[in-house]
C-alpha positions as CSV (number, residue, x, y, z in Angstrom):
1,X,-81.2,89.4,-105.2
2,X,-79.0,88.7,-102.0
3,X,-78.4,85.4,-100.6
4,X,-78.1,85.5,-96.7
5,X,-77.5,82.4,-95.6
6,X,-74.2,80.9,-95.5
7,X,-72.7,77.8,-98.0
8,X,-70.1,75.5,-97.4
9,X,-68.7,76.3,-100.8
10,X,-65.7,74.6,-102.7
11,X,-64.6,71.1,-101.1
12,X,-61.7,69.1,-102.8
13,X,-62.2,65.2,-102.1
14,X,-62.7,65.5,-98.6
15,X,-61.5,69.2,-98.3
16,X,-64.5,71.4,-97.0
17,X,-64.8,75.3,-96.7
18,X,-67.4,77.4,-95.3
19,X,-68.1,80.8,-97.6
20,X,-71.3,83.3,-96.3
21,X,-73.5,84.7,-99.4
22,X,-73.9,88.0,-97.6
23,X,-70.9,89.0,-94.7
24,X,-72.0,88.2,-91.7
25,X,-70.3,88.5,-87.9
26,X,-70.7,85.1,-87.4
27,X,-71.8,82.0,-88.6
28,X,-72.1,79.3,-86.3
29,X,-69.0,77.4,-88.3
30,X,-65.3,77.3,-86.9
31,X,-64.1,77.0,-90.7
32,X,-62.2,80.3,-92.3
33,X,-64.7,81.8,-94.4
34,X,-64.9,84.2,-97.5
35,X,-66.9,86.7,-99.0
36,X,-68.0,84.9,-101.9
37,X,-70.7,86.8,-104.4
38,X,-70.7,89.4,-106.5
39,X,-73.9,91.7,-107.5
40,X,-73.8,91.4,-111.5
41,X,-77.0,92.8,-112.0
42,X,-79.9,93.3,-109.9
43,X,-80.7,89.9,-112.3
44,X,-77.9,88.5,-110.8
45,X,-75.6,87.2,-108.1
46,X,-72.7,85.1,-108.7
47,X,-70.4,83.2,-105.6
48,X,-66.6,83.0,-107.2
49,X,-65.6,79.3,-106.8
50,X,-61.9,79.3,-108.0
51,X,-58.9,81.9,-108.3
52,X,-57.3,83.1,-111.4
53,X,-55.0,80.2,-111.4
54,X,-58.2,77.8,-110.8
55,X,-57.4,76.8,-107.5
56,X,-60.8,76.9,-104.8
57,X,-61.0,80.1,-103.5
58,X,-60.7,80.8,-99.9
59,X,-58.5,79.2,-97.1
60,X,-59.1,75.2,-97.0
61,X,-59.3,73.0,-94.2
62,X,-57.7,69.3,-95.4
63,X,-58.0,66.0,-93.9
64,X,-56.2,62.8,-95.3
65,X,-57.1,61.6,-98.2
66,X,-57.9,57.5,-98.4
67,X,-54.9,55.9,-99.8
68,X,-57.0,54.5,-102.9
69,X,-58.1,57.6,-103.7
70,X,-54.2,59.7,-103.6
71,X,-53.2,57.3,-106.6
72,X,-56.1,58.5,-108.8
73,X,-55.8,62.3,-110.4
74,X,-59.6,62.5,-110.5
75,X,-61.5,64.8,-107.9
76,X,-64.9,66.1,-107.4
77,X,-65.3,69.2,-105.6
78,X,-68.7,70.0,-104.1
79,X,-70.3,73.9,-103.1
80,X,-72.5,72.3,-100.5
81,X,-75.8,74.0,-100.1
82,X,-76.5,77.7,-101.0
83,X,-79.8,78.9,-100.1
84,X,-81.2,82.2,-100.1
85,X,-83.9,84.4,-102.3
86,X,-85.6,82.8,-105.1
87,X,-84.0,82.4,-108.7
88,X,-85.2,80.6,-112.0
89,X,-82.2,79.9,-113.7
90,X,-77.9,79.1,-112.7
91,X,-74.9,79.6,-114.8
92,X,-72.1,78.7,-114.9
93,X,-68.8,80.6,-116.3
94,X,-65.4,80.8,-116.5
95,X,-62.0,82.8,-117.7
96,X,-62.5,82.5,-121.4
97,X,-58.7,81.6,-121.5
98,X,-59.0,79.2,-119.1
99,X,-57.8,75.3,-120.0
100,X,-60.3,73.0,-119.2
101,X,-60.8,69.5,-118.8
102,X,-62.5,67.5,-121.5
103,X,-63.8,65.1,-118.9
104,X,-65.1,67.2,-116.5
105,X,-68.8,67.0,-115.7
106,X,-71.3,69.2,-113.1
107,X,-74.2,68.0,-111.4
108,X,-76.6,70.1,-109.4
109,X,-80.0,69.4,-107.1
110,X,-82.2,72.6,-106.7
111,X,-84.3,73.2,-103.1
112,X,-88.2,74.4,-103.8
113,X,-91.0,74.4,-101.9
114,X,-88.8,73.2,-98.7
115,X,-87.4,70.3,-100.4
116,X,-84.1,69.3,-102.4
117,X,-84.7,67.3,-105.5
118,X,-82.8,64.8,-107.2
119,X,-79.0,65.4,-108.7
120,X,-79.0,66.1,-112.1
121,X,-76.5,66.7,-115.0
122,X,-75.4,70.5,-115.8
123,X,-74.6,70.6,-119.4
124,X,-71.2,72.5,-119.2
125,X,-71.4,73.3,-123.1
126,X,-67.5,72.3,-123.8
127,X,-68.1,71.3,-127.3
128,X,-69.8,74.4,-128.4
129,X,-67.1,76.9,-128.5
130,X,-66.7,80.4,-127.4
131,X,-68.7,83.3,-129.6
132,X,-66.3,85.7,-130.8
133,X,-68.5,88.5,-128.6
134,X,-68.1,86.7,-125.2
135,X,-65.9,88.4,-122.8
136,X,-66.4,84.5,-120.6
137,X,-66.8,80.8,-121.3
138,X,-69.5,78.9,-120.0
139,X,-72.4,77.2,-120.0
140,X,-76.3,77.2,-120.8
141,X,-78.3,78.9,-118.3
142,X,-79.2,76.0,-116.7
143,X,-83.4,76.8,-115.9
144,X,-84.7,75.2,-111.8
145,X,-88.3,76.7,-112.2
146,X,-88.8,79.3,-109.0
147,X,-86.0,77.8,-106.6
148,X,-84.5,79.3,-103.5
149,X,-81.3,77.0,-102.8
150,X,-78.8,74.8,-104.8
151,X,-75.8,72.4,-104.6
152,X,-73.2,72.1,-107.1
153,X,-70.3,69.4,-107.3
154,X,-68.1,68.8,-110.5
155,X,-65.9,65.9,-111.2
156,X,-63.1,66.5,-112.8
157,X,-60.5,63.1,-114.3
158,X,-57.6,65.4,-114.3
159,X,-58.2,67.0,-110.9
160,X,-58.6,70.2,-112.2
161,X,-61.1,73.1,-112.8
162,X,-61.5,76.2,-115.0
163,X,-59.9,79.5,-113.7
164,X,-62.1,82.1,-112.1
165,X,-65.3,79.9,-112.2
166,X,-68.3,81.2,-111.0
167,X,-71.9,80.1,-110.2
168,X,-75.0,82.3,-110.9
169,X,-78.3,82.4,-109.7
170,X,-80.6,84.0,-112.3
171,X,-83.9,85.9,-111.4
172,X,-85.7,87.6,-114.5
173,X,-88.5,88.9,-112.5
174,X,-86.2,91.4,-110.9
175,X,-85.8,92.5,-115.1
176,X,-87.8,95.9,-115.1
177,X,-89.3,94.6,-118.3
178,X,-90.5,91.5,-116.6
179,X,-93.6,93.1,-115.2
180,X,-95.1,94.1,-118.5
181,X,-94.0,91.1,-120.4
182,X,-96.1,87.7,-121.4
183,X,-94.9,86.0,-118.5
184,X,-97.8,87.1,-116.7
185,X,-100.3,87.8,-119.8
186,X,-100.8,86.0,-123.3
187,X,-98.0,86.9,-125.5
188,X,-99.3,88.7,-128.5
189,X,-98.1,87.9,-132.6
190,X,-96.8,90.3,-134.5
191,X,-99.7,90.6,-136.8
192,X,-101.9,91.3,-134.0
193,X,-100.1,94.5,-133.1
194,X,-100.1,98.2,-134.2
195,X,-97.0,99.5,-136.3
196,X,-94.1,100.8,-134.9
197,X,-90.6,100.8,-135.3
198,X,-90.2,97.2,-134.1
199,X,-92.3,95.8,-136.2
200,X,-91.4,94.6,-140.3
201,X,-91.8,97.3,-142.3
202,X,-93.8,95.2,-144.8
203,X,-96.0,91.9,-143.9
204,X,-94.9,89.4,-146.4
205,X,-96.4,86.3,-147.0
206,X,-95.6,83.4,-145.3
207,X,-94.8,85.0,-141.9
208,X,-95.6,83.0,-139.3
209,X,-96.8,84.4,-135.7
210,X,-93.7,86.1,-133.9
211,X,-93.3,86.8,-130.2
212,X,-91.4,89.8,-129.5
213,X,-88.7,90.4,-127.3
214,X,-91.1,92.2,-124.9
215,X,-93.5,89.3,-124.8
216,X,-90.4,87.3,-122.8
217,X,-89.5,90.2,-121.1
218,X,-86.0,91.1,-122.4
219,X,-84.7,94.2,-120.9
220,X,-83.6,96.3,-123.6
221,X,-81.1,98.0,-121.3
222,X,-79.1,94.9,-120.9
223,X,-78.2,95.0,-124.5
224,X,-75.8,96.5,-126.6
225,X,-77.7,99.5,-128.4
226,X,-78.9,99.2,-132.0
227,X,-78.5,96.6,-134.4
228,X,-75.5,94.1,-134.9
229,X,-76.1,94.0,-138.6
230,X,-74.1,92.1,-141.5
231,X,-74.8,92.1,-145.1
232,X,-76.9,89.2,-145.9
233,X,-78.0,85.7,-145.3
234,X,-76.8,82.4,-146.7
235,X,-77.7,79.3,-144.4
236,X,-79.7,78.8,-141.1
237,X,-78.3,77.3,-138.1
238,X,-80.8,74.8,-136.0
239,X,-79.4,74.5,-132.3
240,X,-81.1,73.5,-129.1
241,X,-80.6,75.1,-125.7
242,X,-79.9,72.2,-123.5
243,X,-81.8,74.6,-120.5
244,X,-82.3,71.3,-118.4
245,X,-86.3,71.0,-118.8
246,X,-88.1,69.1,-121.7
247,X,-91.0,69.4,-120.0
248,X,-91.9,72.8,-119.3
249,X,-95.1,74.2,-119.4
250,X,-96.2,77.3,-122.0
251,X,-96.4,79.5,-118.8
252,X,-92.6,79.4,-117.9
253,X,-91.1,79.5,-121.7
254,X,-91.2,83.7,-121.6
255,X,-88.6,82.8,-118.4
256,X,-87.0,80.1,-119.7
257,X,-85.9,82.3,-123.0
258,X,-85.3,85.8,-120.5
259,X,-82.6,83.3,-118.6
260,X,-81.0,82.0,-121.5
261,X,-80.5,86.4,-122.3
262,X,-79.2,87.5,-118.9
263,X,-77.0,84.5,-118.5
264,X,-75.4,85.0,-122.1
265,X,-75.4,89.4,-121.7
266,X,-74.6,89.7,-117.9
267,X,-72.5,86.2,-117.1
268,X,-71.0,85.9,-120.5
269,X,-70.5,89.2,-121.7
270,X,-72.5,88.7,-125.2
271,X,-73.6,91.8,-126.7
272,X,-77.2,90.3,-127.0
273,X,-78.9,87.1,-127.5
274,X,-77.3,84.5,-129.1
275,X,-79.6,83.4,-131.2
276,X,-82.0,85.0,-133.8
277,X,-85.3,83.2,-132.9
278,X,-86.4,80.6,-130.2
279,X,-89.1,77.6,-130.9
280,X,-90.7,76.1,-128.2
281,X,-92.4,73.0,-127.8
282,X,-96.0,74.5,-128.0
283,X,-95.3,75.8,-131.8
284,X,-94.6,79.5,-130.3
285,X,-91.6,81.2,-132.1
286,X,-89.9,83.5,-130.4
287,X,-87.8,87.0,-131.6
288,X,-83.9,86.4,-129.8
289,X,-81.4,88.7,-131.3
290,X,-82.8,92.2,-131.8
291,X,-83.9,92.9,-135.6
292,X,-84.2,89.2,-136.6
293,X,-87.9,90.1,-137.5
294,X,-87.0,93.0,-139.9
295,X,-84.1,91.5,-141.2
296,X,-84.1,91.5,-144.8
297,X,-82.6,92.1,-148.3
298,X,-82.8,95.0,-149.7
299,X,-83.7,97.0,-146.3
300,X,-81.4,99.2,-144.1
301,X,-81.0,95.8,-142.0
302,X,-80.0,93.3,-145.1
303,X,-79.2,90.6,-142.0
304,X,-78.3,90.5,-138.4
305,X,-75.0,89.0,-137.0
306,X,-75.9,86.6,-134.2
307,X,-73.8,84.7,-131.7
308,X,-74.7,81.3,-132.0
309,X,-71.8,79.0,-134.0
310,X,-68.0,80.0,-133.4
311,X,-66.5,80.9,-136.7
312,X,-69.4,81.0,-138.4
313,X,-71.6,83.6,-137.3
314,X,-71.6,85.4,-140.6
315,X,-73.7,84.7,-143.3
316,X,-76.3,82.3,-141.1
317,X,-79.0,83.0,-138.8
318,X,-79.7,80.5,-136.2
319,X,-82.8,79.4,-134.7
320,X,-83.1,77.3,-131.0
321,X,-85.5,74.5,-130.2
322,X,-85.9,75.0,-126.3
323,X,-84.9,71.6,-125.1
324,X,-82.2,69.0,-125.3
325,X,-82.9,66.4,-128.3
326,X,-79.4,64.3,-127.1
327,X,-81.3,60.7,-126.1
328,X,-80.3,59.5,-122.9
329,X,-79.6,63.0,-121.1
330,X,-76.1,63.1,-122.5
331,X,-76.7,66.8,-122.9
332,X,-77.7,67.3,-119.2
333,X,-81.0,68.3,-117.4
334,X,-84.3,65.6,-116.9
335,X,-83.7,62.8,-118.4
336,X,-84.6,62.8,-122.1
337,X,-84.8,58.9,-122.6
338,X,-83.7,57.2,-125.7
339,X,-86.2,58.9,-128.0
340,X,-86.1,62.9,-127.4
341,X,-87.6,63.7,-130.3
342,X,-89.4,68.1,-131.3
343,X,-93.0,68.2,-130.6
344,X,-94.7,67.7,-134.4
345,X,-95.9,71.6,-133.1
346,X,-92.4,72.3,-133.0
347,X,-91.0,71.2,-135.6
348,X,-93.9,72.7,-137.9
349,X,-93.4,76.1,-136.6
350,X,-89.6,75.5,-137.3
351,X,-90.6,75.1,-141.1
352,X,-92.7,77.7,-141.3
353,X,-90.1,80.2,-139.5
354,X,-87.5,78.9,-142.1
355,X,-89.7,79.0,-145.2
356,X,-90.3,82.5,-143.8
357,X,-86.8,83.5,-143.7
358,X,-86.0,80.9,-146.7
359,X,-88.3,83.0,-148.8
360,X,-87.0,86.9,-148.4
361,X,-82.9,85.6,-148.7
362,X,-84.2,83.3,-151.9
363,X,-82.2,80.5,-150.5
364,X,-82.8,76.7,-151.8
365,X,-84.1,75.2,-148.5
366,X,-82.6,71.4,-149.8
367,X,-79.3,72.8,-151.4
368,X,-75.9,73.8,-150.5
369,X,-73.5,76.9,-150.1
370,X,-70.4,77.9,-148.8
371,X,-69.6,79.2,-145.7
372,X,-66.3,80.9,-144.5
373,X,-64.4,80.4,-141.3
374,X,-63.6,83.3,-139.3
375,X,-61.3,80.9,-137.1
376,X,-61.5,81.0,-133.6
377,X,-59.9,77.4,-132.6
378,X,-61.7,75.5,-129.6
379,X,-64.7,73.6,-130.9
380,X,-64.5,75.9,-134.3
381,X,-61.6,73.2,-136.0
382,X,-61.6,75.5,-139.1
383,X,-58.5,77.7,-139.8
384,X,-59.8,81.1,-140.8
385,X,-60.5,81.4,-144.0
386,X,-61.7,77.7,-144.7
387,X,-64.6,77.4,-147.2
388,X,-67.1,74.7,-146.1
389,X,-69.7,73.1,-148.3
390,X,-72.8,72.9,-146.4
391,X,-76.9,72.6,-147.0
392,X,-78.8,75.9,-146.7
393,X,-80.6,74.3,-143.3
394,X,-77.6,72.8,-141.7
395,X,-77.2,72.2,-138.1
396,X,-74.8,73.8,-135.5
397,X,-72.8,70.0,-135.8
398,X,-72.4,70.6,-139.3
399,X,-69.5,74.0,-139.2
400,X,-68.6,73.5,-135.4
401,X,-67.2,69.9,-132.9
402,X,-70.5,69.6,-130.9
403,X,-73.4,67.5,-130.2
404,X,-76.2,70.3,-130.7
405,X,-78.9,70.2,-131.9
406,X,-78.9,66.6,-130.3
407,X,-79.0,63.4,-133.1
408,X,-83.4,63.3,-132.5
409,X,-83.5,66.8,-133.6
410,X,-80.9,66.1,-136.4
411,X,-82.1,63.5,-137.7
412,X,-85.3,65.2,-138.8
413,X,-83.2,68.0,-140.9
414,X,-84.0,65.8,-144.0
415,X,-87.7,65.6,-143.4
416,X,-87.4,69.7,-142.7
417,X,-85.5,70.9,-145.7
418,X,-88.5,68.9,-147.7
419,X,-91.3,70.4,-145.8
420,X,-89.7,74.2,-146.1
421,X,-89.2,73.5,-149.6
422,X,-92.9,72.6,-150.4
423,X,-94.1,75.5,-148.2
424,X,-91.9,77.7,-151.0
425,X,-92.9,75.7,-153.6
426,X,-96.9,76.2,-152.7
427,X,-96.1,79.7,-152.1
């Protein structure tokens, strides 16, 4: 994927720059310019918007600021457009190490079809930590549907961004995987398939339909090789993913989920997907983390360690509705509204994925246990070694500072704890 045209990239308050996507001899544009992206992946292609020390990148050409504004420490710095080949997804990223400012927000409007639409919110993720995997910081992969140009500007109240902070267009159909995967053709469940060593080495009951990682077209390469496994299971994790699209259609989730994977392996620098499964708003539940379908006691995979709650990764499995269930687009992305609430084929798929998992670990679905802090600091504000009382179905919110799952998705956990429980109990 290789952008060719050329964006006027970081601009400070009224400061402007002019960086080319691919070098070119000239661009029509008597401001200095830069090379700007780097070729992560043939997924991939990132444009560096700040230095190591967080400063824009490039040489800056600076008019006066209006009096008004000098006396106020906020600034909002802008990319202008960037237009080129045709991506799904963005990301955005940062030094892990970096300070960042609480305040600071990002907006974006992506061009399609030979028009830009309107400026949204780009949920930056500040309040949901750092995994202990990540080699960078950042945020969702942020999904535009097929897109072939974007604009970013971020407003910061201390006048400050993150150091080394890049922006990422994201193209899964240039995955090798892609091709064969269910975004083209109906994704089959894993009890329609023949046996093989992906599959769980005995059908229990209870198991609900499973999409494999081939159905959204993960590529296996990507991945760190073999399993990430840890000893057993104690507590499941509900999240959402805060991808920027409530309404997607069944067509694009195999995309939306193969985003949310290249940004957090290739971007990021996770080993593998955060998550252990994915539940969209059609009912379909979705393999994340590789072995989260054979996981289970007793096997030679007794559980598998995810990367989906700082500090608390062991012991818990976590499982992503694919939206944002924070009213009011707090979280970022179309606007929710005031009621965000799962689809009821959502959140019936969710209980039956948890009774699932519920069932083989034996754990109470409306009781408690205790979960251990592996530390971390940020968002994760338990030392290591800090024993929390928690409910077997808890929510990211209830062992890390952060807003996920969104309060319309938490606020059903009692309702869900009930409904998993009864699925046991008729079991």
């Amino acid at each position: 994927m290789q952008f060719r045209k050329t964006i006027p990239a970081i601009a400070l308050g009224v400061v402007s720059l002019t960086v080319p996507i691919a070098a070119s001899a000239g661009t029509g544009s008597s401001s200095p310019t830069i090379e700007a992206t780097t070729a992560d992946s043939p997924q991939v292609e990132s444009a560096t918007l700040t230095d190591n020390n967080g400063k824009p990148s490039g040489s800056l050409s600076v008019k006066a600021a209006p009096k008004a504004a000098a006396a106020q420490s906020e600034k909002v710095f802008s990319t202008g457009t960037m237009t080129g080949e045709e991506f799904s997804s963005i990301g955005l990223s940062w030094k892990k190490e970096s300070a960042v400012d609480s305040g600071l927000t990002a907006e974006t409007r992506i061009h399609r079809d030979g028009a830009w639409g309107p400026w949204q919110n780009v949920p930056l993720g500040l309040d949901d930590g750092v995994a202990e995997e990540a080699k960078r910081a950042g945020a969702p992969a942020f999904y535009t549907d097929d897109a072939d140009g974007a604009q970013v500007r971020f407003t910061s109240p201390k006048g400050s961004l993150p150091q080394d902070l890049r922006l990422s267009f994201i193209d899964p159909a240039k995955s090798p995987a892609t091709s064969t995967s269910s975004s083209t053709s109906t994704p089959t469940s894993t009890s329609d398939r023949e046996p093989s060593d992906r599959e769980p080495r005995t059908a229990q009951a209870g198991q609900p339909d499973v999409k494999l990682r081939e159905d959204w077209g993960a590529d296996e390469s990507l991945a760190d090789p073999g399993y990430k496994t840890q000893p057993s299971i104690k507590a499941a994790l509900v999240h959402h993913t805060v991808t920027g699209n409530n309404s997607y259609t069944q067509e694009q989730v195999p995309q939306i989920i193969n985003g949310i994977y290249i940004q957090h392996i290739t971007v990021l620098g996770y080993g593998d997907f955060p998550y252990h499964f994915v539940v969209d708003r059609f009912g379909g539940i979705w393999e994340g983390r590789k072995g989260s379908v054979e996981m289970r006691p007793g096997t030679e995979i007794p559980g598998i360690l995810g990367g989906h709650a700082s500090g608390f990764n062991t012991n818990t499995f976590g499982v992503a509705m694919l939206g944002n269930f924070e009213p009011n687009n707090s979280e970022g992305g179309e606007d929710t509204g005031p009621d965000p609430k799962p689809t009821e084929a959502m959140t019936t798929s969710l209980a039956d994925l948890l009774a699932w998992k519920a069932g083989q670990y034996e754990l109470a679905p409306e009781g408690s246990t205790q979960l251990v802090s592996a530390g971390g600091g940020g968002t994760n504000p338990h030392p290591t070694g800090t024993v929390l009382d928690v409910p077997v179905i808890s929510a990211h919110k209830d062992v890390n500072v952060t807003a996920c799952p969104g309060a319309k998705l938490y606020e059903t956990l009692p309702d869900l704890r009930k409904q998993v429980a009864d699925r046991l109990g008729a079991g």
